[in-house]
C-alpha positions as CSV (number, residue, x, y, z in Angstrom):
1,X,0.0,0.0,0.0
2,X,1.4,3.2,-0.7
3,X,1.4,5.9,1.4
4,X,2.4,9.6,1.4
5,X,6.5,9.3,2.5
6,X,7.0,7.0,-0.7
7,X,5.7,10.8,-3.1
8,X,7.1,14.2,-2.7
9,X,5.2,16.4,-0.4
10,X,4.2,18.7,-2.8
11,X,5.0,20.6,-6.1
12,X,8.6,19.9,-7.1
13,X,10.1,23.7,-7.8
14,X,13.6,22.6,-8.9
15,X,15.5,23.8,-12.6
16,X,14.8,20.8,-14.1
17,X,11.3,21.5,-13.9
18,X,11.3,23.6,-16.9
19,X,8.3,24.0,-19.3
20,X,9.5,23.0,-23.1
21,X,8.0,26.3,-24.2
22,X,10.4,28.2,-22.5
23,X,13.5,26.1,-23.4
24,X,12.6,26.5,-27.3
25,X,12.3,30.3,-26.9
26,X,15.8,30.7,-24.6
27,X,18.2,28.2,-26.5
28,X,21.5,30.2,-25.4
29,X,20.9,28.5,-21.6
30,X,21.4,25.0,-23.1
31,X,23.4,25.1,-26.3
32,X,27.2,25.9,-26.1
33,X,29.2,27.0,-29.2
34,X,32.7,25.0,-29.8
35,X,35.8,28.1,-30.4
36,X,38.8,27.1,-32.1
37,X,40.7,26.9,-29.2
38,X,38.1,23.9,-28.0
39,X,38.4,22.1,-31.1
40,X,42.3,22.0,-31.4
41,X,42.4,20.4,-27.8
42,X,39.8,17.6,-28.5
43,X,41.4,16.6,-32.1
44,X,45.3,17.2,-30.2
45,X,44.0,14.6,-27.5
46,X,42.2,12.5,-29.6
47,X,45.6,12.2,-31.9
48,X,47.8,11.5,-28.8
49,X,45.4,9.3,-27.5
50,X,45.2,7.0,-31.1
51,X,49.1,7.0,-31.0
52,X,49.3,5.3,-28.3
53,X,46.2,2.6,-28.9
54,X,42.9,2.0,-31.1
55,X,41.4,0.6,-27.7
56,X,38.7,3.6,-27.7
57,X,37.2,1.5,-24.9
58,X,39.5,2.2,-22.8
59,X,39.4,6.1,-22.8
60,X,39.5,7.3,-19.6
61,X,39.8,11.4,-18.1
62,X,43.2,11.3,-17.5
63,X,44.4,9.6,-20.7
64,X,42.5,12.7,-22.7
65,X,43.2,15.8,-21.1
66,X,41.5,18.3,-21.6
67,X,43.3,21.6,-19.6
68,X,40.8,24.1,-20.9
69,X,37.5,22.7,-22.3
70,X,37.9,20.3,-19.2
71,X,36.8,23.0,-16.8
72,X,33.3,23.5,-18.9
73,X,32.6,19.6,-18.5
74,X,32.9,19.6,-15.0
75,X,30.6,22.6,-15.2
76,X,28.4,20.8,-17.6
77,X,27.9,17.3,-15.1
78,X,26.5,20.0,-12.3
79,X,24.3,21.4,-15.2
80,X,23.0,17.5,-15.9
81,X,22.8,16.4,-12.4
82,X,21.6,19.6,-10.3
83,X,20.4,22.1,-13.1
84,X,18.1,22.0,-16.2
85,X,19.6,18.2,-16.8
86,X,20.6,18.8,-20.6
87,X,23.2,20.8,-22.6
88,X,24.1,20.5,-26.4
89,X,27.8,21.1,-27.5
90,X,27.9,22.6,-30.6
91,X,30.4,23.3,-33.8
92,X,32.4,19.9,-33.5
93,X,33.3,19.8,-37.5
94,X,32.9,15.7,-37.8
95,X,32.6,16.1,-41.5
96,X,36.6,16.2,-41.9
97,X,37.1,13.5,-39.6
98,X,37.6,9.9,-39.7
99,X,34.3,7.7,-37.5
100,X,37.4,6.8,-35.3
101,X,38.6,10.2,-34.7
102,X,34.7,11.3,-34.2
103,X,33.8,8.5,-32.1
104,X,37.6,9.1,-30.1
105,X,37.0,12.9,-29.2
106,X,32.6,11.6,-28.2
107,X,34.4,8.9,-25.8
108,X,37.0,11.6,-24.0
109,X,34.0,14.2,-23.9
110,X,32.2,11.4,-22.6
111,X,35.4,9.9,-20.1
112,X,35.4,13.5,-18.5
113,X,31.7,13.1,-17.7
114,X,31.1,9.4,-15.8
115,X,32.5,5.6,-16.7
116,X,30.8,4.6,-20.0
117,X,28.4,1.9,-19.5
118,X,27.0,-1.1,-21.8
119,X,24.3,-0.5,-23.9
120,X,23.4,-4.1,-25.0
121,X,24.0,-7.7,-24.4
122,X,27.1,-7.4,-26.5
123,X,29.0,-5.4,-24.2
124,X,29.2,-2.1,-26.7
125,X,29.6,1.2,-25.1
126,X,29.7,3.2,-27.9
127,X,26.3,3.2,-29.5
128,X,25.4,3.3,-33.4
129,X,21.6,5.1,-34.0
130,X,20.3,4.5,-37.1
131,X,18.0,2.8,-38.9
132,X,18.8,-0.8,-40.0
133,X,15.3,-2.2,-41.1
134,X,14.2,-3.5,-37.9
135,X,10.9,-4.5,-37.3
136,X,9.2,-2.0,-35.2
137,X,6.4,-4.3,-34.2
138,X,8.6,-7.4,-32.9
139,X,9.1,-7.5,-29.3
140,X,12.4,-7.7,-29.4
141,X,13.7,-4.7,-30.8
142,X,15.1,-1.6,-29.9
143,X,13.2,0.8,-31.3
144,X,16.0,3.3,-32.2
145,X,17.1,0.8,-34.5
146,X,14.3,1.7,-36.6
147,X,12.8,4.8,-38.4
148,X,9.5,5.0,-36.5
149,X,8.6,7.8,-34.2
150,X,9.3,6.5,-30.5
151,X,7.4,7.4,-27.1
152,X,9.0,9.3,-24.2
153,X,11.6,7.4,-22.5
154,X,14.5,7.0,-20.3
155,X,17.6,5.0,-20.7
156,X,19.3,2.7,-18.5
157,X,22.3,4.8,-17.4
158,X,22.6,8.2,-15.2
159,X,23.3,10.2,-18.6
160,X,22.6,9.6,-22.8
161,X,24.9,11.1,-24.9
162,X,24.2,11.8,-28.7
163,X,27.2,12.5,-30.9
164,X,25.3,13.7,-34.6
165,X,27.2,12.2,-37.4
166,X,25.0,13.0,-40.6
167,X,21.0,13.8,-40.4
168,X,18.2,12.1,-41.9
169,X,17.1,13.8,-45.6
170,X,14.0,14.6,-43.2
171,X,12.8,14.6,-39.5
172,X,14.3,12.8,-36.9
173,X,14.2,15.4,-34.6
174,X,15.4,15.2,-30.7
175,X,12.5,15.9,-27.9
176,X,12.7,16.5,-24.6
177,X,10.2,16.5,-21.4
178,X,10.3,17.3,-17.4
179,X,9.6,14.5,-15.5
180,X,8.9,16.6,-12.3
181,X,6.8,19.2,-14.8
182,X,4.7,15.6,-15.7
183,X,4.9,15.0,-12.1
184,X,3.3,17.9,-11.2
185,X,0.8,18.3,-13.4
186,X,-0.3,15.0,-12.8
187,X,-0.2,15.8,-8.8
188,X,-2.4,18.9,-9.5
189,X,-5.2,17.1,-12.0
190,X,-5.4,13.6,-10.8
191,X,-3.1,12.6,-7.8
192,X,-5.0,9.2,-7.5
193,X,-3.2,8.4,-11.3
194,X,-0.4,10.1,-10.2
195,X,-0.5,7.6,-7.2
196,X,-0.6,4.6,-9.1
197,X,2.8,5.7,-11.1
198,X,4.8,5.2,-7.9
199,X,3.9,1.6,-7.9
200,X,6.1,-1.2,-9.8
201,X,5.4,-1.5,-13.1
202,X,6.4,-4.5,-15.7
203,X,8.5,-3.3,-18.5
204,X,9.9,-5.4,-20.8
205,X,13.5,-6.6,-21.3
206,X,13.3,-6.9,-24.9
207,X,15.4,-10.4,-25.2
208,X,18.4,-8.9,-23.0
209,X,17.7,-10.7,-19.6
210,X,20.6,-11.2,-17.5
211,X,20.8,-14.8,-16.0
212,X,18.5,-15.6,-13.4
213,X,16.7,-12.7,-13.9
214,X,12.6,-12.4,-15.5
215,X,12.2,-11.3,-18.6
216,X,10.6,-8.0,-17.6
217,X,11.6,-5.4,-14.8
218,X,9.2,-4.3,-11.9
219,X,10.4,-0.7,-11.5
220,X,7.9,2.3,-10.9
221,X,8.2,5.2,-13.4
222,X,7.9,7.2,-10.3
223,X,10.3,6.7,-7.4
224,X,10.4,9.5,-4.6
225,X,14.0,8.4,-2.6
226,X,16.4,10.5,-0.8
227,X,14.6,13.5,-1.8
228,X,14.5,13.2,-5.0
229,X,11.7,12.5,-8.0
230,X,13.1,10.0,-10.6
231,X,11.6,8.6,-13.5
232,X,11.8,5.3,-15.4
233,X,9.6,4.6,-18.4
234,X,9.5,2.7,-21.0
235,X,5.6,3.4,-22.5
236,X,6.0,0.9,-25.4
237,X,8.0,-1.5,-23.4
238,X,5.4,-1.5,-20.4
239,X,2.7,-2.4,-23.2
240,X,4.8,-5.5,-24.7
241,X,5.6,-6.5,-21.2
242,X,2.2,-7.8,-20.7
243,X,3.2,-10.6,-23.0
244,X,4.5,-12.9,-19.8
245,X,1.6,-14.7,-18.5
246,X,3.4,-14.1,-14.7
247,X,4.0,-10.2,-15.4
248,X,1.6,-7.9,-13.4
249,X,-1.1,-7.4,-15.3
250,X,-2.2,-3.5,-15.9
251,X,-5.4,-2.1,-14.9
252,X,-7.8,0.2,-16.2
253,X,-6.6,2.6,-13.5
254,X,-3.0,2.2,-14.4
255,X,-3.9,2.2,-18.2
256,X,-5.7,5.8,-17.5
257,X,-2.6,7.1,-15.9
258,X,-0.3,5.8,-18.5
259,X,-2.6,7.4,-21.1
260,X,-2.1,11.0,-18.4
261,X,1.9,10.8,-18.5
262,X,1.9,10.3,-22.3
263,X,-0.5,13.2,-23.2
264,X,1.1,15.1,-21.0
265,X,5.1,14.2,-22.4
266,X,3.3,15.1,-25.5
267,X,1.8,18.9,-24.7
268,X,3.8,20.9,-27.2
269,X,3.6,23.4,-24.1
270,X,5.2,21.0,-22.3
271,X,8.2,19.4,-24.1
272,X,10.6,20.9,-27.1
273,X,12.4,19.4,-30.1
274,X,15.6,20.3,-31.7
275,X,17.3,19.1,-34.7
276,X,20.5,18.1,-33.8
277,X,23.1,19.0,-36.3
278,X,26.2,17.5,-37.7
279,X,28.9,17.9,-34.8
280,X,25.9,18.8,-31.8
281,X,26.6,16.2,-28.6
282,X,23.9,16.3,-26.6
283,X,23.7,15.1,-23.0
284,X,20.9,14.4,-21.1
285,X,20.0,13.1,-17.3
286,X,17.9,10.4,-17.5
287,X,16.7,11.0,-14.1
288,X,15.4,14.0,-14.6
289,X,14.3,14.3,-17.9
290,X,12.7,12.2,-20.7
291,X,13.4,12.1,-24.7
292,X,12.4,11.1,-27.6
293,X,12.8,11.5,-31.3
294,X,10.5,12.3,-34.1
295,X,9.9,9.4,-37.2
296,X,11.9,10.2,-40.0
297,X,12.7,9.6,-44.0
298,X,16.2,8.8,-44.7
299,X,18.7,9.1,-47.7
300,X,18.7,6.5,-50.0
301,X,22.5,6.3,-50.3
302,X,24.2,4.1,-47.7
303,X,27.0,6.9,-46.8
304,X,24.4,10.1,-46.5
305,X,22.1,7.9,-44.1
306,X,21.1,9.4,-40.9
307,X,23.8,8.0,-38.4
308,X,24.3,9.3,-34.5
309,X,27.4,7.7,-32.4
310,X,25.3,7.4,-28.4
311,X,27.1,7.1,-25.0
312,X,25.6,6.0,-21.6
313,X,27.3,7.2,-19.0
314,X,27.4,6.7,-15.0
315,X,28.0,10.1,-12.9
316,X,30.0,10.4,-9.9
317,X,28.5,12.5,-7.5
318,X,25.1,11.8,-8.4
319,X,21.6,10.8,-6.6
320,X,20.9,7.6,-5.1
321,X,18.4,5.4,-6.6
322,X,16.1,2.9,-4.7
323,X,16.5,-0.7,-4.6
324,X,14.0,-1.5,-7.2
325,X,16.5,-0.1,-9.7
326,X,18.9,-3.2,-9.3
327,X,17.1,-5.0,-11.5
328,X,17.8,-2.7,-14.7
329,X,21.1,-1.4,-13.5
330,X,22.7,-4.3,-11.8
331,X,24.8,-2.3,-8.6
332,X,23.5,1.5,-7.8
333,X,26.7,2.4,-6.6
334,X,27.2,5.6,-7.9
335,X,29.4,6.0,-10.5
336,X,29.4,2.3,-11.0
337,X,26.3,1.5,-12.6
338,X,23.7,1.3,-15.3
339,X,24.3,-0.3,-18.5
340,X,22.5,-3.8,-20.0
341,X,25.0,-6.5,-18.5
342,X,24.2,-10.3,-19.5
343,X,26.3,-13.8,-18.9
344,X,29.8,-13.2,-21.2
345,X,29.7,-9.1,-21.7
346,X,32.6,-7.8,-22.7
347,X,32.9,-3.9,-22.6
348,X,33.6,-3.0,-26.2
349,X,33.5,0.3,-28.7
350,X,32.5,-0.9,-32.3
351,X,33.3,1.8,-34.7
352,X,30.9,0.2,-36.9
């Protein structure tokens, strides 16, 4: 039975309870333009580092330094963790670079920020988004494997991290929601359905079930802990979750206040997009903040298809999380977890 210690007291009045309306009029508080003297340092450490090994696994903060942009990451991991929970980088001229140069200087950007984390059953911590023809409707697949639209989400790490290779010939664009601004407006209109969202919900696994473990998680996508509001959702994952006969099975109530959350992710007064550019890495806190991207149509040659390089990343410094989140993340320790770990993972960093 829930009672009132397991939800926030009240209205949550923190800055990443922003309204998307006022992000998209105000982009100078969360995009940061690249000078010169920034891009000289990440392509001079991302050379030193590639003479010494092709390993780009195995980037770490103090193998690429960074003496000046360094000081705006640190900066930027407060911003995530305490602030408005986002930040795009922008001006990083990938065009002229080489994937392993590209994908280097995303890693040590990334190796400044937390420990990079596994993203799939095959161990790879540096994501490839694009579409490869997967089916959309099979269980099974990740859905930013496809082109399809997705639903508002959050990933299994403290921090996503987008690197934008090439965009599609149209849409595909990045969107991003409050989960404290759904939170609250869910408090204020129904607080029995927002209630029910602090309860554990199945979600899905999708196929990558570490051993011993069900194929679905029971985490709420609500958790009030250490005085803090964090969010875990899945909507698409929660639906195909119901296909184990021994997974919790949603009611009407819960289907009415997974219904709220979605319209309410989906208020254009509420959430933003942006199109992310060639050279634009975006971070985002998954705790705080949910995303999602736009369907889109893509080139039909191979080497102009949309292509973004992604990183999950866990923060030191950051919140707690409550027990229930062991099941997705493995440990909570902080700065040691998140990340899809099955039997055999090795930590790896396909280029392709």
């Amino acid at each position: 039975m829930l009672t009132t210690t397991n939800m926030p007291p009240g209205q949550i009045d923190i800055p990443s309870a922003w309204r998307g309306e006022d992000m998209a009029a105000h982009p100078e508080r969360w995009i940061v333009q690249l000078s010169a003297a920034d891009i000289a340092e990440l392509e001079q450490a991302a050379q030193s580092f590639l003479s010494r090994t092709s390993e780009i696994g195995e980037i770490t903060k103090e193998k690429f330094p960074l003496p000046r942009f360094g000081a705006h990451l640190e900066k930027l991991k407060d911003t995530l963790i305490h602030g408005i929970g986002f930040e795009v980088i922008r001006g990083l001229p990938v065009a002229k670079y080489s994937q392993q140069v590209a994908a280097t200087i995303f890693c040590g950007v990334g190796a400044h920020l937390g420990s990079a984390r596994s993203q799939n059953a095959m161990g790879h911590i540096l994501g490839h988004v694009r579409d490869i023809g997967a089916d959309a409707k099979n269980p099974n697949t990740r859905i930013y494997q496809t082109s399809e639209r997705q639903t508002f989400h959050t990933d299994s790490a403290d921090v996503v991290g987008l690197l934008c290779i090439r965009e599609a010939m149209e849409g595909g664009k990045s969107l991003l929601v409050s989960t404290a601004t759904i939170y609250n407006e869910m408090s204020r209109k129904r607080p029995d359905l927002a209630a029910l969202m602090f309860g554990p919900i199945a979600t899905d696994r999708r196929g990558e079930v570490p051993e011993g473990e069900k194929p679905y998680l029971q985490i709420p996508p609500f958790s009030w802990h250490a005085g803090f509001l964090t969010g875990f959702y899945q909507r698409q994952y929660i639906d195909s979750a119901q296909r184990f006969p021994d997974a919790p099975r949603l009611t009407p109530a819960h289907v009415e206040a997974l219904d709220m959350f979605d319209a309410l992710a989906n208020d254009p007064r509420l959430h933003f997009g942006m199109q992310l550019q060639p050279g634009d890495m975006q971070f985002v806190y998954n705790h705080a903040l949910l995303h999602d991207r736009t369907g889109f149509r893509d080139w039909p040659d191979a080497d102009k298809k949309r292509h973004l390089l992604r990183l999950w990343l866990s923060v030191a410094g950051d919140r707690p999380l409550p027990d229930c989140f062991k099941q997705r993340y493995g440990s909570i320790e902080i700065g040691n977890r998140g990340g899809i770990i099955t039997k055999g993972t090795r930590l790896n960093a396909p280029l392709n």
